[in-house]
N, C-alpha and C positions, 0 to 999 in steps of 0.2 A: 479364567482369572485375568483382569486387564493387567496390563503390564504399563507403568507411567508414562514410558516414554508412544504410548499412543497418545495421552493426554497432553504430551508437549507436542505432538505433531498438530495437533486439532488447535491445539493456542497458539501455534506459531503460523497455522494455514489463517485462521481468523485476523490475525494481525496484519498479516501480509494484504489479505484480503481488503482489510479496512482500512490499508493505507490508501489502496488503488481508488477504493472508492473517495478517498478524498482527493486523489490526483483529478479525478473524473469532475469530482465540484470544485477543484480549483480553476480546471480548464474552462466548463460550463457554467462560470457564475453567472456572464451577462445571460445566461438563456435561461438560467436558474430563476432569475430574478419575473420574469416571465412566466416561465411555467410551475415553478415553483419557490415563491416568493417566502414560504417560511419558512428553511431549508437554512438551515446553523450561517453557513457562507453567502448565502445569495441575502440573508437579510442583515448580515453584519452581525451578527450575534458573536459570529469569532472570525477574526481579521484573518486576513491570506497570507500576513506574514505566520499566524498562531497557528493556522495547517499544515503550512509545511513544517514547521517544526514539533508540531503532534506527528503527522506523517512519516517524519524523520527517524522519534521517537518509536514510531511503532515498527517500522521497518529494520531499526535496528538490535530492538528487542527481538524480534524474529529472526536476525540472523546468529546474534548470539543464543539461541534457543535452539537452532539447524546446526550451528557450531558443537554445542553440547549431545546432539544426537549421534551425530555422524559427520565426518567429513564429505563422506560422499552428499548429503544434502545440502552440507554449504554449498559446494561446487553448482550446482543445481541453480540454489539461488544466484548466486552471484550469476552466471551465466542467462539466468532469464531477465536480471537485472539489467544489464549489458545489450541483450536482447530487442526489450523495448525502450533501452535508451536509442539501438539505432533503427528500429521502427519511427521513434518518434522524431529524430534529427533527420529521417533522409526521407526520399519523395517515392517509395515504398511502398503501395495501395495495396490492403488487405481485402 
């Protein structure tokens, strides 16, 4: 018998997931626009101010979603949060 709260993990990994992938086509518009020119942001279909604030949106539905599960997987998130904020602020090669 599924229990729901695996159905909030799975909406809340997809969320999380789909925001990254928009951080990825915020970063890579100008290369988007080149290799993949039809691509929502790379052809202007929706402004980079409109992603980050979807991204925003999704991210934070995901945490109030980890919130509702458990505290320990808030922690988690914010922590990985944190994480790649200082992968991406310091000079750090993966």
């Amino acid at each position: 018998m599924w229990d729901y709260r695996a159905l909030l993990v799975i909406l809340a990994g997809t969320m999380i997931h789909s925001g990254c992938d928009i951080i990825n086509d915020i970063f890579d518009c100008e290369i988007d626009k080149i290799c993949k020119p039809t691509g929502a942001i790379a052809s202007g279909k929706i402004s980079i101010r409109n992603a980050w604030i979807y991204m925003l949106i999704l991210f934070l539905a995901a945490l109030l979603i980890s919130f509702k599960l458990s505290y320990l997987i808030l922690m988690l998130f914010i922590r990985n949060y944190y994480w790649w904020d200082f992968v991406l602020s310091s000079n750090v090669s993966i």
